[in-house]
Structures are given as structure tokens and as C-alpha cells.
N, C-alpha and C positions, 0 to 999 in steps of 0.2 A: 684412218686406222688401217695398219696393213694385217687383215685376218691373212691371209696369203703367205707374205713372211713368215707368221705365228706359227701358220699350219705346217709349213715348211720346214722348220725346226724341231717341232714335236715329233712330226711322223722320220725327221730323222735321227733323232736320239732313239726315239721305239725302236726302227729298225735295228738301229746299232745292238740294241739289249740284245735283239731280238736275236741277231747273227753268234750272240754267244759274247760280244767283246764287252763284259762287266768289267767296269773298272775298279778297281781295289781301296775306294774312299768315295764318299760322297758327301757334300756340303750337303743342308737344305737349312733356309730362310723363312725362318714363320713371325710373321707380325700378327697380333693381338691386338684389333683393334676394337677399342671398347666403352660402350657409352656408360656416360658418368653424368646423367642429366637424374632429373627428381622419380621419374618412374622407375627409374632400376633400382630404387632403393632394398627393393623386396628381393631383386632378384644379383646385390651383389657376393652374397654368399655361394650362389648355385655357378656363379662366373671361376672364383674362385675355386669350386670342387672341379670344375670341367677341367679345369687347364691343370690343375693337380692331376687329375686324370688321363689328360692327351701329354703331360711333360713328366710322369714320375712316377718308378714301380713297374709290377712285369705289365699291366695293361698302358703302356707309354706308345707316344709313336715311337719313340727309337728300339726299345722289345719289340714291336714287331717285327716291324723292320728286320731288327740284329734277326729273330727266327725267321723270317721269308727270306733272307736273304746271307747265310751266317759268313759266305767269302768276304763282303763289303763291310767297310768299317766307316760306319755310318756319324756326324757330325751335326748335330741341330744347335743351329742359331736362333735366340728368339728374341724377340723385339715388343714391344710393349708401346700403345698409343692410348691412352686415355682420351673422350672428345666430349664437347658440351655442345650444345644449339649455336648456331651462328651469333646471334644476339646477347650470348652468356657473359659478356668481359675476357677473361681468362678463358678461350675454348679450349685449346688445347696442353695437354699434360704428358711431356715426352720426357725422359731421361736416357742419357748419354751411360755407356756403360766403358771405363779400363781409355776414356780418354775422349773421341768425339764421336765412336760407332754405338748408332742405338740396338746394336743385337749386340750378345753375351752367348756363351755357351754355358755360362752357371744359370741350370736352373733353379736352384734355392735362390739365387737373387732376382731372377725374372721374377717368379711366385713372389718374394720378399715387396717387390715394386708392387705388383699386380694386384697387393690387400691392402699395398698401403693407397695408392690410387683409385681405390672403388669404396673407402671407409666414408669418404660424405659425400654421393652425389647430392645435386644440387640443379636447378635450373630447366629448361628447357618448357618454356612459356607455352609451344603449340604441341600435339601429338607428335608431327613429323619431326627429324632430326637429319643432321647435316651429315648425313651418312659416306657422301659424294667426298662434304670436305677433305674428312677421313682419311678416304681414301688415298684422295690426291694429295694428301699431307705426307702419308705415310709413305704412296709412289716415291715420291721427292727427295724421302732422305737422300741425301748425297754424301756422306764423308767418305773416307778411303776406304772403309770395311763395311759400310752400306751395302746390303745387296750383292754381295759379292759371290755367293753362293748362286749355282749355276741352276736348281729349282728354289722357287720361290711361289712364298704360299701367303695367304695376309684372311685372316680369319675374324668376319664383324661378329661382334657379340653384343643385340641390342633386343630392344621390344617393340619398338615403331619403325612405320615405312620411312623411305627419304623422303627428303622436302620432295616435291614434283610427282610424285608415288603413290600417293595414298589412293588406296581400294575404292573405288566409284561409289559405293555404297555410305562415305564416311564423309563425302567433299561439302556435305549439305550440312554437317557438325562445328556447331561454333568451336574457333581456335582449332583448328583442326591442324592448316598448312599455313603460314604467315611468307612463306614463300614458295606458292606451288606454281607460277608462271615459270618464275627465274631467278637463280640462284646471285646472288649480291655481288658475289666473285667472279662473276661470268662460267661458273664453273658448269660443264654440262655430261651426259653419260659417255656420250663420245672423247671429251678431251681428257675423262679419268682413265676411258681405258687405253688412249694413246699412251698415258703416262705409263699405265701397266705393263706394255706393251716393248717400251724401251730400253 
């Protein structure tokens, strides 16, 4: 993991704010990533009012924003992952948006996706959930408009720890972890945030 590099480019875009040279447009990249297993039943409603909330209307991130910042003409991309338990069949639930990029700038069709992807969760055998997968699925996009936005931001929306994760206090709970050694994919916290990191 190069935290070095990471640190190296943050503290030089700060800088740069910092000296005064704003740029006159800015991308940002937000993935939604969000579990669609059997306990969020209760809670895909409250999923739904959040992102109405962080994507639309004067309390949006981009009003603030547009107010903290009114020179900068601000641009959100957002992106939408649905995920189930390792062991679900069908884990994951992505859609393509205007061709092979999983981000859109319309937010009434991200929202429009985001109700119809949380309408029947389903699954997820043990407490913990594949959070990691997630993740690293989402890292991954790769098409031409992938990521391409220069901050990027990837937002879980869930109710359980990750597999590997679960609170000391819960490990003695039947079904708790079904994979709390090691992850099926070889998948681990270091290789999710290499991917982040890329």
C-alpha cells in the first residue's frame, strides 16, 4: 500500500487550494455502495431518503458545495452498487449508465436505480456481510468514464460488520461469521485499499 504516495497528493492538492489557485470546475465520484441482504429490509427505505438527501434539494452535496464555494462549477457523478453475502447466487447488482460507465450525472436516474435495487433484499445466511467484496468490486470499475473524476468518494450503506470484523463480543454467536478467517476470494483489507489507492 503506498500511504506515502496517497499522503503526497492530498497534502498537494491542499496546498494548491490553499495558495488560492481554485480551479473553475470540479468532477467528484460518489459510489453507493449498498447492501441488499435480508436485514436491511427494514432499513431500505431510510437508504433511499439519505441519498435523496446527500443527491437532491438545497441540503445536497452539490448546494453546499455550489454555497462554500460559488467561483467552482461543481459536477457529481454518482454510481450505484448493490451487494449480497458471498454465498447469495447473484451477489452483485450494478448497472451501466448512457453506455458502459457505472456513474451518471442524472440524479433522478441514480435515485430511480437506488429504489428499484433495494425493493427486495434477500439473503445473507450469517450476520457478517461481504463488505470487503464491495468494495473491491466497486474499486475495479474500469470502463473509459470509470473514476475518472479526480476526487472520489464510495459511500457503504449497511447494518453489519465485514466478514473478518465482527466485535469480539458477538464471535461466541451462532452464524455470526461463516467467513471470519478468510475471505473465499483471497480478498483481504490491504489488497481493497491497494485497489482504492490506484
Amino acid at each position: 500500500v503506498d500511504l506515502t504516495g496517497a499522503t503526497k497528493r492530498f497534502n498537494d492538492m491542499y496546498k494548491s487550494f490553499k495558495k488560492g489557485q481554485m480551479p473553475s470546475s470540479i468532477d467528484l465520484d460518489i459510489a453507493l455502495l449498498v447492501d441488499l441482504t435480508g436485514s436491511m429490509a427494514p432499513y431500505a427505505p431510510s437508504v433511499v431518503k439519505t441519498a435523496n438527501t446527500m443527491l437532491m434539494g438545497s441540503g445536497s452535496i452539490s448546494e453546499k458545495l455550489k454555497s462554500s464555494f460559488p467561483k467552482i462549477d461543481f459536477t457529481l457523478r454518482i454510481g450505484i452498487l448493490g451487494y449480497r453475502d458471498i454465498d447469495d447466487g447473484q451477489q452483485f447488482n450494478e448497472t451501466t449508465f448512457g453506455g458502459a460507465s457505472h456513474f451518471t450525472t442524472d440524479v433522478n436516474i441514480a435515485i430511480h436505480h437506488l429504489k428499484s435495487v433495494t425493493q427486495s433484499p434477500s439473503g445473507g445466511g450469517d450476520l457478517a456481510e461481504d463488505h470487503l467484496g464491495a468494495i473491491d468490486r466497486a474499486s475495479k470499475w474500469s470502463a473509459d468514464d470509470d473514476w475518472a473524476s479526480p476526487i472520489k468518494f464510495m459511500l457503504l450503506l449497511t447494518d453489519s460488520p465485514t466478514h473478518g470484523m465482527v466485535p469480539e463480543g458477538s464471535k461466541g454467536v451462532a452464524n455470526v461469521d461463516n467467513y471470519a478467517v478468510r475471505h473465499p476470494s483471497g480478498i483481504t483489507e490491504n489488497s481493497v485499499i491497494e485497489s482504492l489507492l490506484k
